[in-house]
C-alpha positions as CSV (number, residue, x, y, z in Angstrom):
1,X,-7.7,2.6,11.1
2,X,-8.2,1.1,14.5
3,X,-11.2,1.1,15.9
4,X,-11.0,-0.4,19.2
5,X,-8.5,-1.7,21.5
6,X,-9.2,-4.3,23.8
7,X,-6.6,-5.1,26.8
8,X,-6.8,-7.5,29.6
9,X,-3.6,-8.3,32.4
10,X,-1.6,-6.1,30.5
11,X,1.3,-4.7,33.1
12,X,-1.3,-2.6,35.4
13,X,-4.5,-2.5,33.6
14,X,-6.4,-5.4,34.5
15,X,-9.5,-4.9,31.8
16,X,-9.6,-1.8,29.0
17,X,-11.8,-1.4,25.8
18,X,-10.7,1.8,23.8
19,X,-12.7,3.3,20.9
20,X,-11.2,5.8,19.3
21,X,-12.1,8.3,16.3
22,X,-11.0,9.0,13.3
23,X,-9.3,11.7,13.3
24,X,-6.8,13.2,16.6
25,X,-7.2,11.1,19.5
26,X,-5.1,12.6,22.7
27,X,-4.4,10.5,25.4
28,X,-3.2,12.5,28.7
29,X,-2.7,11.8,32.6
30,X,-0.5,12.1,35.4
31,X,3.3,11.1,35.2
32,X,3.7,7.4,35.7
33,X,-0.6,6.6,35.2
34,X,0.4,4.0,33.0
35,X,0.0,6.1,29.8
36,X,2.6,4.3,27.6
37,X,1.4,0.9,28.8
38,X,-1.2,1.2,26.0
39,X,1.6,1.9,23.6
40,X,3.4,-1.1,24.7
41,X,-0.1,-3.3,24.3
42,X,-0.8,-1.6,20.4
43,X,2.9,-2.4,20.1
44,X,2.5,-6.0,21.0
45,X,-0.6,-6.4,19.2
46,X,1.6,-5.7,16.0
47,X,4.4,-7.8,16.4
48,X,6.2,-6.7,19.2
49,X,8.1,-9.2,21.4
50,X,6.6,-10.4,24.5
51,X,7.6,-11.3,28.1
52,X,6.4,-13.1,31.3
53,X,6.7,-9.4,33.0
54,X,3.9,-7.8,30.8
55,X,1.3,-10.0,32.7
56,X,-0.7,-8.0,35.2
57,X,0.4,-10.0,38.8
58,X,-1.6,-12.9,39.9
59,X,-2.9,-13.2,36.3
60,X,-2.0,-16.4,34.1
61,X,-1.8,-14.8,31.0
62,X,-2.4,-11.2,29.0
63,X,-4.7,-10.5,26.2
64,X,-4.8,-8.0,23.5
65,X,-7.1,-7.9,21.0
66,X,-7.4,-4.8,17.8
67,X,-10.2,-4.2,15.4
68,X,-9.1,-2.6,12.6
69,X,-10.8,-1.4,9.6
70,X,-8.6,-2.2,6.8
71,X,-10.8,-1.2,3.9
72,X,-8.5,1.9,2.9
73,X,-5.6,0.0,2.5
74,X,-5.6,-1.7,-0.8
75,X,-2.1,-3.8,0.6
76,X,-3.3,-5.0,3.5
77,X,-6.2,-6.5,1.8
78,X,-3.9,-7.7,-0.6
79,X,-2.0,-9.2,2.1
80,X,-5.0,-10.9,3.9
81,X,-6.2,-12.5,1.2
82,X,-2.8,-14.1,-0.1
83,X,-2.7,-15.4,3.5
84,X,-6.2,-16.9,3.1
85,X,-7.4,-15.0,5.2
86,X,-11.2,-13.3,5.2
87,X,-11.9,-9.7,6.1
88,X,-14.5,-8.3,4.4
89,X,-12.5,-4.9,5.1
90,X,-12.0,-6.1,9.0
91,X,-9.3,-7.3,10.9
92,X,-9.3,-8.6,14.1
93,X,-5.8,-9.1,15.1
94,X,-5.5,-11.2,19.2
95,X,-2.0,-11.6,20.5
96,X,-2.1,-13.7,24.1
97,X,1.0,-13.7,26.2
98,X,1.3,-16.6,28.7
99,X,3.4,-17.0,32.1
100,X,6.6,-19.0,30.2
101,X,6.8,-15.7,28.0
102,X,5.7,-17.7,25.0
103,X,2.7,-16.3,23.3
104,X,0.5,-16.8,20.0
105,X,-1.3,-14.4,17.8
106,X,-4.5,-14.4,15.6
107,X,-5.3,-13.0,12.3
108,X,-9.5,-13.3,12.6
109,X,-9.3,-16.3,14.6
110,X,-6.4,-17.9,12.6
111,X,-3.4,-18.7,14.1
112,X,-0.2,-16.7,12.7
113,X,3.1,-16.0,13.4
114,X,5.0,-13.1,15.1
115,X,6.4,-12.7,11.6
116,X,3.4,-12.7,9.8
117,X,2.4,-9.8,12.4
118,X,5.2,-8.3,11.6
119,X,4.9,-8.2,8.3
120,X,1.4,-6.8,8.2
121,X,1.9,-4.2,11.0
122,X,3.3,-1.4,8.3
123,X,-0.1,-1.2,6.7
124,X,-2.0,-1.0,10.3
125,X,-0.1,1.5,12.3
126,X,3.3,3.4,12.3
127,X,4.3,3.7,16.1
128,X,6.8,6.4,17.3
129,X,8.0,6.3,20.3
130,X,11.5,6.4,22.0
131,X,11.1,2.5,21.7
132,X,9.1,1.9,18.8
133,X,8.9,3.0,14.8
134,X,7.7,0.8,12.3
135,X,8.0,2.1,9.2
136,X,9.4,5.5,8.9
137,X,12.7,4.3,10.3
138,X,12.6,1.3,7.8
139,X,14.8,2.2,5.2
140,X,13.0,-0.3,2.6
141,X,9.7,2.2,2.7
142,X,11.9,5.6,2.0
143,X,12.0,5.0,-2.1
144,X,8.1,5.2,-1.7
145,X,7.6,7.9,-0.1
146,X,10.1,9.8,-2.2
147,X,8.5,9.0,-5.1
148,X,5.0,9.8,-4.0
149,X,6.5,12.9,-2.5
150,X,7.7,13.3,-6.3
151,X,4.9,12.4,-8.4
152,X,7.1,9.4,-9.8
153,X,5.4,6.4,-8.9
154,X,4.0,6.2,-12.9
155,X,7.2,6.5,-14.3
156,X,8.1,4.1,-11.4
157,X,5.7,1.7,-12.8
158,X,6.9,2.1,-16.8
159,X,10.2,0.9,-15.7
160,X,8.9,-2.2,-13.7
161,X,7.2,-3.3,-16.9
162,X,10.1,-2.9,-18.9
163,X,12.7,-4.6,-16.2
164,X,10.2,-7.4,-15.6
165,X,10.3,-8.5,-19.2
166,X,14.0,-8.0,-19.0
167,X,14.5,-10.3,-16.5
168,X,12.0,-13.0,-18.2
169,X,14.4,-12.8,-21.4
170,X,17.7,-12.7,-19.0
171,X,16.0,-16.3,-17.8
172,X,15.5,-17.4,-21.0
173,X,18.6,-16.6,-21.7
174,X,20.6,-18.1,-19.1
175,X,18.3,-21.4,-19.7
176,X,19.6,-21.3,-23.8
177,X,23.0,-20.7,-22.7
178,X,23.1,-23.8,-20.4
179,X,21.6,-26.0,-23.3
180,X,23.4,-24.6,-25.6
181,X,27.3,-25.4,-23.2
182,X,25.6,-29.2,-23.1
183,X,24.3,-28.6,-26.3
184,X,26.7,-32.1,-27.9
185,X,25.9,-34.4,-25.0
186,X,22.6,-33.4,-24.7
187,X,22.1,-34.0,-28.6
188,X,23.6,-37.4,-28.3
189,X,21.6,-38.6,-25.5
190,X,18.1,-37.3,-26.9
191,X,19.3,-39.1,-30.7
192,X,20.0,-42.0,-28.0
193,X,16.7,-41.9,-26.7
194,X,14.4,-41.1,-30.1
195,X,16.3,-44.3,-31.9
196,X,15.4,-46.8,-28.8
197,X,11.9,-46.0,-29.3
198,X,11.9,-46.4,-33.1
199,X,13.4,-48.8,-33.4
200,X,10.3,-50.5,-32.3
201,X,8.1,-48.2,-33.3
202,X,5.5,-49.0,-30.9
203,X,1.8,-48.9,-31.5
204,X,-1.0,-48.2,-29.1
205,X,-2.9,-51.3,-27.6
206,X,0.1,-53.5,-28.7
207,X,1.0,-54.5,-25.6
208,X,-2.3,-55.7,-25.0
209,X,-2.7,-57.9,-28.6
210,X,1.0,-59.4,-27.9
211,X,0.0,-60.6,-24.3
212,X,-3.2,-62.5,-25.9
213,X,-1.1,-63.9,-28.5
214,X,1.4,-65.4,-26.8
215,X,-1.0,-66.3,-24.4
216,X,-1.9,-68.9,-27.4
217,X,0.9,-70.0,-28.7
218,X,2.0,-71.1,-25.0
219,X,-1.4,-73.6,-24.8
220,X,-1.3,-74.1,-28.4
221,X,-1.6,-78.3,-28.0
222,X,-4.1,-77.9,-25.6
223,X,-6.5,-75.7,-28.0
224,X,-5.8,-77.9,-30.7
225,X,-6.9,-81.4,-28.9
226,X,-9.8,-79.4,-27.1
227,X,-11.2,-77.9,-30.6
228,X,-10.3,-80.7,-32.6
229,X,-12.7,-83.0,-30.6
230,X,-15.1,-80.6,-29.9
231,X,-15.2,-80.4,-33.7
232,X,-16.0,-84.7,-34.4
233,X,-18.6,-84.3,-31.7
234,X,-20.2,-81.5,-33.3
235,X,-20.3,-82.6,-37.2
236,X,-18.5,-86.5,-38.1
237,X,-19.3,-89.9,-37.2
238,X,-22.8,-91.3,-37.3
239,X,-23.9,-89.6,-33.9
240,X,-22.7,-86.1,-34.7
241,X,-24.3,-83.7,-32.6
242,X,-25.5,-81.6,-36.1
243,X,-26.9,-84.3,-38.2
244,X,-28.7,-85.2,-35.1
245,X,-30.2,-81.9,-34.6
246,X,-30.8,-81.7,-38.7
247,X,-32.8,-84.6,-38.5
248,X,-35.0,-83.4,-35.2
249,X,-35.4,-80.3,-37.8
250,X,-36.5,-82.0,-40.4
251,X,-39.5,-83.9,-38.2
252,X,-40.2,-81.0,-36.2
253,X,-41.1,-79.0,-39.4
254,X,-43.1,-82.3,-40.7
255,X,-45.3,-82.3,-37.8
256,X,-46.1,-78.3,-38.3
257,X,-47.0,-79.0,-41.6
258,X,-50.1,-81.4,-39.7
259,X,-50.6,-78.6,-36.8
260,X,-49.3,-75.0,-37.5
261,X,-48.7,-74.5,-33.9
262,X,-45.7,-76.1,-33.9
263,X,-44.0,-73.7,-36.6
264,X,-42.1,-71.6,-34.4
265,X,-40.6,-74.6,-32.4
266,X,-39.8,-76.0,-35.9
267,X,-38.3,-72.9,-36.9
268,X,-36.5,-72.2,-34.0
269,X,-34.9,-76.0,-33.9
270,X,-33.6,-75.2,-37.7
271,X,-32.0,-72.3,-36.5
272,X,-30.1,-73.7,-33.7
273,X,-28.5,-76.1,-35.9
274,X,-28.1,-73.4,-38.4
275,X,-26.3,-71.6,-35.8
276,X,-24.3,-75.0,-34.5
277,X,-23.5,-76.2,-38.0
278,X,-21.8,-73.3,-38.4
279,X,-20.1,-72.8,-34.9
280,X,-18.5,-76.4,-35.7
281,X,-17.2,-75.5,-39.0
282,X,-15.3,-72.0,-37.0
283,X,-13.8,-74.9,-34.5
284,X,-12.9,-77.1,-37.6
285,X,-11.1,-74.3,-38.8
286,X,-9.2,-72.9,-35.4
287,X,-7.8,-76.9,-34.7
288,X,-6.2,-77.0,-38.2
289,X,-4.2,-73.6,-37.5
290,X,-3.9,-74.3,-33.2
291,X,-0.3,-75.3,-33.8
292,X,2.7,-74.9,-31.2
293,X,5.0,-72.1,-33.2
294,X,8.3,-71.7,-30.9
295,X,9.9,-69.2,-33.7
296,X,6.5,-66.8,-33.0
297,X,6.4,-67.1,-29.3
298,X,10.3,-66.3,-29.1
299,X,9.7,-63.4,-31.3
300,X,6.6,-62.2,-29.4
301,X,8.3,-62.3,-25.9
302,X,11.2,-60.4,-27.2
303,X,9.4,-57.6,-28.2
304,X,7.6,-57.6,-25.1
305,X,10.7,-57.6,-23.3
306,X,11.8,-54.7,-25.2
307,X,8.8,-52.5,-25.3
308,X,8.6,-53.3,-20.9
309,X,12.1,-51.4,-21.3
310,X,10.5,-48.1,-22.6
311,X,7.8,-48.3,-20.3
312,X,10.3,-48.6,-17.3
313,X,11.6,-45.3,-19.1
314,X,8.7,-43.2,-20.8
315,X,5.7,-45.3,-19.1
316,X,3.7,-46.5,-17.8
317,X,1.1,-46.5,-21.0
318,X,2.6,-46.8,-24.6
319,X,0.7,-43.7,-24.9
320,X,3.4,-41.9,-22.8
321,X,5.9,-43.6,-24.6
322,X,5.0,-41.7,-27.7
323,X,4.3,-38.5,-26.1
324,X,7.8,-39.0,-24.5
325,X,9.1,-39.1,-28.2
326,X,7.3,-35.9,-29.6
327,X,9.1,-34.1,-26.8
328,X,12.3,-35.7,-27.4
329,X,12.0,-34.7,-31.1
330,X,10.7,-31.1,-30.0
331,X,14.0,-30.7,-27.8
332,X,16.1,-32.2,-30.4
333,X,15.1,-29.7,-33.1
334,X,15.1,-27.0,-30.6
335,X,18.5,-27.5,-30.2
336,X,19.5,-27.4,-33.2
337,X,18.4,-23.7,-33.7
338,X,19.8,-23.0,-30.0
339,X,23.0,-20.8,-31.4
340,X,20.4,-18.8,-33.7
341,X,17.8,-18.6,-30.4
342,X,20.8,-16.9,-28.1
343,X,21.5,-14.6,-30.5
344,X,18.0,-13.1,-30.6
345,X,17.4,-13.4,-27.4
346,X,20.8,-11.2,-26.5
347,X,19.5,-8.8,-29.3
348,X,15.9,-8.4,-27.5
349,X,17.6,-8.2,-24.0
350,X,20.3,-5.5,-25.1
351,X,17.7,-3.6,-27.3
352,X,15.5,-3.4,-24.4
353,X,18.3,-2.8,-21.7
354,X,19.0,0.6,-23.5
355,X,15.3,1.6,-23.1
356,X,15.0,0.5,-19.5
357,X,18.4,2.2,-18.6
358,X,17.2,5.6,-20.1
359,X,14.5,5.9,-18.1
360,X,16.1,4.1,-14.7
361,X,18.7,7.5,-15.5
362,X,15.8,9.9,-16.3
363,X,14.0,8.3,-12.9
364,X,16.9,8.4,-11.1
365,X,17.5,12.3,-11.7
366,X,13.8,13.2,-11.0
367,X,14.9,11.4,-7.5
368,X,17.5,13.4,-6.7
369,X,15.8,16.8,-7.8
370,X,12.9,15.3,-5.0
371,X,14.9,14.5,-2.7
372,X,16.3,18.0,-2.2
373,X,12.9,19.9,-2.0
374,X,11.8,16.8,0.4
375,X,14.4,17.5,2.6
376,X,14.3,21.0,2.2
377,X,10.7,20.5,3.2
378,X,11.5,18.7,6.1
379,X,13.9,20.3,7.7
380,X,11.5,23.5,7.1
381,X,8.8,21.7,9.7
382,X,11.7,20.3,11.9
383,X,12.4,24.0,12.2
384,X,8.7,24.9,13.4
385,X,8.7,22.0,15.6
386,X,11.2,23.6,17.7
387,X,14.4,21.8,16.1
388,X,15.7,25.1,13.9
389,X,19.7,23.3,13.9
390,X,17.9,19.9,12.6
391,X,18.9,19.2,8.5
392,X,17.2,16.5,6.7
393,X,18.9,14.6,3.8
394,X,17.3,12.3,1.5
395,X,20.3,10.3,0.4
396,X,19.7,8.8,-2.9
397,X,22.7,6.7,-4.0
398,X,23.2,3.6,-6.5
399,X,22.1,0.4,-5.8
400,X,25.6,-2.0,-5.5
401,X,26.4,-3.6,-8.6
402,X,28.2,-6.9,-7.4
403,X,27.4,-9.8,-9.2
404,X,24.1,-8.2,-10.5
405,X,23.0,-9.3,-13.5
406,X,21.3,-6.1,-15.4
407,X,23.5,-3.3,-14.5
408,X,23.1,0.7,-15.5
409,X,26.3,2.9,-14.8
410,X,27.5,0.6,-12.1
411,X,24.3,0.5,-10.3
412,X,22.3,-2.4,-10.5
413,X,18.9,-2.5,-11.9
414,X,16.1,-3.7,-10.5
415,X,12.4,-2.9,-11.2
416,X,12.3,0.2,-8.4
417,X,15.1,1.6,-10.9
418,X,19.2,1.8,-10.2
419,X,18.6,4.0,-6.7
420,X,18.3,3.2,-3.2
421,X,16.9,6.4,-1.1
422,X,17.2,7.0,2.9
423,X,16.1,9.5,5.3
424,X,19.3,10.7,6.9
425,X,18.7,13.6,9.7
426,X,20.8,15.9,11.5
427,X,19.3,16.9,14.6
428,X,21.8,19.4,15.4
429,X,24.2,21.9,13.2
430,X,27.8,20.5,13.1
431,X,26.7,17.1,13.4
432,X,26.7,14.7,10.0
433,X,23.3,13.4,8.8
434,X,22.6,9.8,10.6
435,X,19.8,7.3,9.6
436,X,16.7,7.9,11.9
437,X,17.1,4.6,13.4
438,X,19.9,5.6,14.7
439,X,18.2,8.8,16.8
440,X,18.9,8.1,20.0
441,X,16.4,10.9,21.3
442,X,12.6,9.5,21.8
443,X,11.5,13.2,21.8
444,X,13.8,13.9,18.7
445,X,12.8,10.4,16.6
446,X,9.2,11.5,17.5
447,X,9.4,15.3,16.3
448,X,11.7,14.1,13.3
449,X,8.6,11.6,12.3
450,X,6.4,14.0,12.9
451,X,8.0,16.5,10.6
452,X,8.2,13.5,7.8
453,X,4.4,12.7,8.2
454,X,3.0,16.5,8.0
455,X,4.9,16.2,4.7
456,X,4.0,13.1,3.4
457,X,0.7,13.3,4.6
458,X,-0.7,12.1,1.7
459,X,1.7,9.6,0.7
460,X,1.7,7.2,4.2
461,X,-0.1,3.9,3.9
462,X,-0.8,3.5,7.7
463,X,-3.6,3.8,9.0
464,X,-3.3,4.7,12.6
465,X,-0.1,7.5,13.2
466,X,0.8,6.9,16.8
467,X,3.1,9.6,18.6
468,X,4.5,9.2,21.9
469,X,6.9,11.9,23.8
470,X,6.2,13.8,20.7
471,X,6.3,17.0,23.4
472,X,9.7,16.1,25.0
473,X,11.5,19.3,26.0
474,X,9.3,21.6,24.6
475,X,6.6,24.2,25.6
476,X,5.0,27.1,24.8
477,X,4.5,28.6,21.1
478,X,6.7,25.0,20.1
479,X,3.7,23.1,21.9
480,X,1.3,25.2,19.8
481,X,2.8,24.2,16.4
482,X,3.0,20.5,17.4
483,X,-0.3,20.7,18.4
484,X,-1.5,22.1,15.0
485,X,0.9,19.7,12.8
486,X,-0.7,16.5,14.3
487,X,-3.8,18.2,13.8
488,X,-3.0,18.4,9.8
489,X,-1.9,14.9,9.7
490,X,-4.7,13.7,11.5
491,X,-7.2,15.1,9.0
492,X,-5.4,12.7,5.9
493,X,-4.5,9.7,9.0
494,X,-5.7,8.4,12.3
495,X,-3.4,9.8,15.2
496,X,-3.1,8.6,18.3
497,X,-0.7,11.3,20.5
498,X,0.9,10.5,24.2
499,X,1.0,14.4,25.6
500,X,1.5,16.2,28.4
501,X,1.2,19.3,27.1
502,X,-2.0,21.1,27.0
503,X,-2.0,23.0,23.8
504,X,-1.1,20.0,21.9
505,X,-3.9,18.1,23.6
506,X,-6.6,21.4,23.0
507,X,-6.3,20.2,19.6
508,X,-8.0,16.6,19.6
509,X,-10.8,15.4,18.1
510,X,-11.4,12.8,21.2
511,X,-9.7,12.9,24.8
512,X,-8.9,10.1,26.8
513,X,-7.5,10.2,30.7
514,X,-5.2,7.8,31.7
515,X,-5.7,7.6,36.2
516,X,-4.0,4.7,38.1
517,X,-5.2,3.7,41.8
518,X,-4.4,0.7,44.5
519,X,-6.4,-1.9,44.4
520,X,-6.3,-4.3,46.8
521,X,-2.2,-3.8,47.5
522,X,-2.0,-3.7,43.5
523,X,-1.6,-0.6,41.0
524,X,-4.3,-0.5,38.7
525,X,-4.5,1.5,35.4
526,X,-8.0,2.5,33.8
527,X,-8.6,4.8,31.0
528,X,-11.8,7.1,30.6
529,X,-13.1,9.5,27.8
530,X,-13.6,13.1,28.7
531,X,-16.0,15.2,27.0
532,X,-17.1,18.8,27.3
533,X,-16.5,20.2,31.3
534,X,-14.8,16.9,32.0
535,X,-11.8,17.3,29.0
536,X,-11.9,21.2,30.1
537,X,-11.0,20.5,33.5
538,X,-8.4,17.4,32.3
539,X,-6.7,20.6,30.0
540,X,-6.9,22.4,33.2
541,X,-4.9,20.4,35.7
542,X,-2.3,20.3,32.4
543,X,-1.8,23.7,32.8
544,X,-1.5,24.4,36.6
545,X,-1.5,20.9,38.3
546,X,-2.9,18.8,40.8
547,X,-4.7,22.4,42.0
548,X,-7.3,23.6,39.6
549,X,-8.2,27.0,39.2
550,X,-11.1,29.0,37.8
551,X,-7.9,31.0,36.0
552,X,-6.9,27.4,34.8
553,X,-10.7,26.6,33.7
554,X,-10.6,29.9,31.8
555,X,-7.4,29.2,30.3
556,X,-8.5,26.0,29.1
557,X,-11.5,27.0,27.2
558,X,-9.9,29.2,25.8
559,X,-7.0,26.6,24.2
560,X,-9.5,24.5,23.3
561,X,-11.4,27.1,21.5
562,X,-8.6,28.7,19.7
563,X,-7.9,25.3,18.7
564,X,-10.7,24.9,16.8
565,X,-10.2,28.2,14.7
């Protein structure tokens, strides 16, 4: 729903805020006031293309700004938040247009795209106009409304479950296929790989151990001399470092005998060379087996070598070496039961192709038994509307087939089922049903959507219905009906309607006057509510013109009354 609508430099209106209601908002005024100017700002405020000529003169840029209130619509939400975009059911949406023509939009404060816009504009507003139409003219929103219309959208939804899991097996499917085509090579390459790595069998922390190691060997003479003398010094020859510190012991613990006091020292002396004695007989032992070994070091540097290789490969840990060989393995034996894993996966996808295409048929006949009372529908309130020769067709036909995977009867399948539907309308007898795009009639597109919403009241996801020249070329009892068909839509959707026919606007729920005046050698547009004697005498100069009468006044209380009934 739009709640307000702020413009500024906008073609003739220099500054406008515009609040509407809920429900049937009329917007009326004198021929050329500048009434579809705010059309063409709600337009470009949803994606609409913009131009240096929509600038109000001697302004450097135009603004338009729309709050919306988007907490009805579940899809916009949607929509808002996979753009990352906060709303907290509120959407401000900002489009500014500079002098170059260039201009940039918002999305609460974030900067978006005219796409983006685009994108989101079905689930804001539907425009009609002999310009605009959003998304009744789309083709792509036709199947949605038909089956709404229909009651179809949960059998709708039992098919999507069941062509969704299709096409995951139909992608498993082609994946097994491909392995299974490379299925020799591959094999040969994986065996390839697994032997290389056991070969070797690596171990974890290996790396590591072999790097200290040949570390060693490489300075094996120098920590042989360097513990071999370290080990005389320590415990041979007549000034040995441990008999020294045996004998120190030994008198130490004499003295403590004579003063107590000196026990610990004693004890902690005899414990040092405790401690030494053995650390020399550890060094004794290392010089004996520090000896060069040129076989060892050769041996250790190959394997290095090697296991560097699978690192460069499966690295960079030996960690990831070995998980690079479970998977390897896993692939391998997968492979070997590839044939076996086609042929269960064709079963699963063929069993469940026969369910899916019995209801896609089922579906698809429901569609066709819709489309007919839809149209018949349709063309029923195209008739009331004044357009008795107009026929409506809801074409559904087969999706094309070509190089579709999943196909039903020649049609392909997809999770909306094997139809495509469109809206084809014949606005006069004798003339063939054409798309509604292709209306070339603003007062005949806007009676036609008209005539579509009224129907599929219910069904539409926009908030805001807008209706421009809904009234072309028609008066009278027609007026009347208009009047009172907006009115029903309006009570299921917001409606915004360009008139200037007075029984049409009798039946809003909130009146605005478009008035345009020279200000300072430039037009200026400005747009006021009208309430109670105000919209009485607005309905007034609608019915007898620039002259208002007490007949007139009369008149239109009356047609607003009525209106009410």
């Amino acid at each position: 729903m739009l709640v307000a609508l702020r413009v500024k430099n906008f073609i003739l209106m220099d500054a406008l805020e515009l609040r509407l209601e809920p429900g049937f908002n009329v917007l009326t005024g004198e021929t050329g006031a500048g009434k579809s100017i705010v059309v063409g700002a709600l337009s470009l405020v949803l994606g609409g293309r913009a131009s240096a000529e929509q600038i109000r003169p001697g302004a450097e840029e135009a603004e338009i700004e729309a709050l919306f209130d988007v907490r009805s619509s579940d899809r916009a939400m949607a929509m808002l938040d996979a753009a990352g975009i906060a709303s907290g059911g509120e959407l401000v949406v900002r489009r500014v247009v500079q002098a170059t023509g260039r201009s940039r939009a918002y999305l609460n404060g974030r900067l978006c795209t005219a796409g983006e816009l685009q994108a989101l504009a079905p689930e804001l507003a539907d425009v009609a106009s002999q310009h605009e139409s959003v998304a009744l003219t789309d083709p792509s929103t036709h199947l949605g409304y038909l089956d709404r219309f229909g009651r179809l959208v949960p059998a709708r939804s039992e098919l999507a479950a069941d062509v969704a899991e299709l096409e995951a097996i139909s992608a498993e499917l082609r994946a097994a296929r491909e392995r299974e085509r490379g299925r020799g090579e591959r094999e040969a390459f994986l065996a390839f790989q697994l032997q290389a790595i056991d070969a070797l069998s690596p171990r974890p922390g290996e790396l590591a151990d072999l790097a200290a190691e040949r570390n060693r060997l490489r300075h094996a003479g120098r920590l042989h001399d360097i513990t071999r003398r370290a080990a005389s010094r320590l415990d041979q020859g007549d000034d040995a470092m441990c008999d020294e510190l045996a004998r120190l012991a030994s008198e130490l613990q004499a003295a403590a005998e004579i003063d107590p006091a000196l026990e610990p020292v004693a004890r902690a002396v005899d414990a040092c060379w405790t401690e030494l004695s053995e650390a020399a007989r550890q060094i004794a032992r290392y010089a004996e087996r520090a000896e060069a070994d040129p076989d060892r070091l050769s041996e250790i540097e190959d394997r290095m070598y090697r296991l560097e290789g699978l690192l460069r490969q499966h690295g960079p840990t030996i960690e990831d070496v070995l998980a690079a060989r479970a998977r390897l393995a896993a692939e391998l034996e997968q492979l070997a039961g590839v044939e076996s894993h086609v042929a269960e996966l064709e079963r699963r996808r063929d069993a469940l192709l026969a369910v899916a295409a019995e209801r896609a048929r089922k579906l698809s006949a429901k569609r066709r038994k819709a489309g007919e009372k839809l149209g018949a529908a349709i063309s029923a309130e195209l008739a009331d509307l004044g357009m008795g020769g107009a026929r409506v067709v809801v074409d559904v036909a087969p999706h094309g087939g070509d190089r579709a995977e999943l196909i039903v009867d020649g049609a392909r399948l997809g999770q909306d089922g094997i139809d495509r539907v469109e809206f084809l309308i014949s606005p006069n007898k004798g003339i063939e049903p054409r798309p509604l795009r292709r209306i070339a009639s603003g007062g005949e597109l806007s009676r036609a959507l008209l005539a579509l919403k009224r129907v599929l009241a219910e069904c539409g996801p926009a908030g805001l219905y807008v209706f421009d020249e809904v009234d072309s070329g028609v008066g009278g009892a027609v007026a009347d009906k208009i009047g009172r068909a907006i009115g029903d839509v309006a009570r299921h959707h917001q409606v915004l309607c360009i008139t200037h026919l007075a029984p049409i606007a009798a039946f809003a729920d909130a009146h605005f006057v478009v008035a345009k005046e020279n200000a300072g050698g430039i037009a200026k547009s400005s747009v006021v509510r009208v309430d109670k004697k105000d919209r009485i005498a607005e309905v007034a100069r609608m019915l007898s013109g620039a002259k208002v009468t007490g007949a007139s006044l009369k008149a239109a209380t009356e047609l607003i009354e009525a209106a009410r009934l």
